[in-house]
C-alpha positions in Angstrom: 121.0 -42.5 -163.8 117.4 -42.6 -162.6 115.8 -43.3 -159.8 112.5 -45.3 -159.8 110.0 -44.8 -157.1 109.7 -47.7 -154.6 107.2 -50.2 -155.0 104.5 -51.1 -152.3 104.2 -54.7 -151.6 101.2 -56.0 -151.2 99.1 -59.1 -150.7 97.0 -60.8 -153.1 93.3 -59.0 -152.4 94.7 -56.2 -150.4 95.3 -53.4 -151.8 98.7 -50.6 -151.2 98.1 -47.5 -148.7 98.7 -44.6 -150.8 99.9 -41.6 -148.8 99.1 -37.8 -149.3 101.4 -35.4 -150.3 102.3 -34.1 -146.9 102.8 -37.7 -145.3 99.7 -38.4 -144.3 98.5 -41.6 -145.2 95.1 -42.3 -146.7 93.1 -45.2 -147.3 90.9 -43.8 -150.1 91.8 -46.0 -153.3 92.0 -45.3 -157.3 90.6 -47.9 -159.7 90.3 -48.3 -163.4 87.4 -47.2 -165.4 86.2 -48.4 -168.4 85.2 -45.4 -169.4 88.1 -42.9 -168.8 91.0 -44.9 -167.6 90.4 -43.6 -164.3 88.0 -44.1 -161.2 87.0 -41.2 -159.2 87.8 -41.3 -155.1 85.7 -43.6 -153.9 85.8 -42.2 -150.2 83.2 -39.8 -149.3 83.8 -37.8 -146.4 81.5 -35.8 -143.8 81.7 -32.3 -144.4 84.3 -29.9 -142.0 82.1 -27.9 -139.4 84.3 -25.1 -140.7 82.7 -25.7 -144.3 79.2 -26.0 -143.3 79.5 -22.7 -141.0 81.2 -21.2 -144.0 78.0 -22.0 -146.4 75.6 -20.9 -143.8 77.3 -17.1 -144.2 77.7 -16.9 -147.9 73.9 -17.5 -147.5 73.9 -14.7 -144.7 72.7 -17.6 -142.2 74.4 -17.9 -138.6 74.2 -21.5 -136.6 72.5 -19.3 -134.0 69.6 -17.6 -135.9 69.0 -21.0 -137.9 68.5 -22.9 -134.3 66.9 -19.5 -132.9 64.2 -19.1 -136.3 63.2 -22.8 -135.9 62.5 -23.0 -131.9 66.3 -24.3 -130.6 68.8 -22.7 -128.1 71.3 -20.7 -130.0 73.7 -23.5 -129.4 71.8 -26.2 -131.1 72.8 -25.8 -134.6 76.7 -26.0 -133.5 76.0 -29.3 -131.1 74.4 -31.4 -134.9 78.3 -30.4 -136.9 79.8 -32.8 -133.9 77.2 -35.5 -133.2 74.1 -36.6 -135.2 70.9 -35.0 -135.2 69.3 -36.1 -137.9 66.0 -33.5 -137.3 69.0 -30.3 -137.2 70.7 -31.8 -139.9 68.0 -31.5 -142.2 67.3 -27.6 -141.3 71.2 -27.1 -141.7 71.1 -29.0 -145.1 67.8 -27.6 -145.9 69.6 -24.0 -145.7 72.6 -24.6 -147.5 70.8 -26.2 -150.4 71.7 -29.8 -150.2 70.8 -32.8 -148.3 72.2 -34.3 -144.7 73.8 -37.1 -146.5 75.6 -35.0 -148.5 76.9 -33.2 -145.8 77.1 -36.7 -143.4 77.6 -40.0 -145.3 78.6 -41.5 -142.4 75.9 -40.4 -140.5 73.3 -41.9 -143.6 72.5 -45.1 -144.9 72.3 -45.0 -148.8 68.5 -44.8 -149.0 68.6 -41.6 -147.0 67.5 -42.7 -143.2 69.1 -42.3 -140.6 72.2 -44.8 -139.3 71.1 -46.8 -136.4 72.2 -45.8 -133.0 73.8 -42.4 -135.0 69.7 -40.7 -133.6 69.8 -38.1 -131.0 
């Protein structure tokens, strides 16, 4: 005897709530692709403060001595990882090698400027 998994109901144009593998539900969504039979996550996420401190030290950087070498208070670096700064954002981007909306998508329109009422 087998057991099938349950299906999801769902409405017509909405689509199921796929759940991680812990439990934790998700809202990212997997689509078909011409190409390769399957879509890549569409849902891009801002980058963990743990992350970016963790790039700034394999580069031998500190959040400190990045805000202290370009005229900030020590703490400056660490205030940008919880709320936008889009002129920090660009030295900690700038030192880890990428750009801020890589790091922030939310934080970023698509063209690269700044989200409105995200400015510090």
């Amino acid at each position: 005897m087998t057991i099938d998994a349950p299906k999801v109901p769902t409405l017509p144009g909405h689509f199921p709530v796929h759940f991680h593998p812990f439990g934790q539900p998700t809202d990212e969504r997997i689509g078909m692709d011409i190409n390769n039979g399957l879509q890549s996550r569409q849902v891009r996420s801002d980058w963990h403060p743990a992350d970016v401190l963790a790039a700034l030290k394999k580069r031998g950087q500190s959040l400190a001595g990045l805000s202290v070498a370009n005229g900030y208070h020590p703490t400056a670096a660490g205030k940008a990882l919880k709320q936008p700064w889009p002129a920090m954002e660009r030295l900690l981007a700038r030192a880890i090698g990428v750009t801020p909306q890589e790091m922030w998508p939310s934080r970023y329109e698509p063209d690269g400027t700044p989200r409105k009422g995200t400015r510090r």
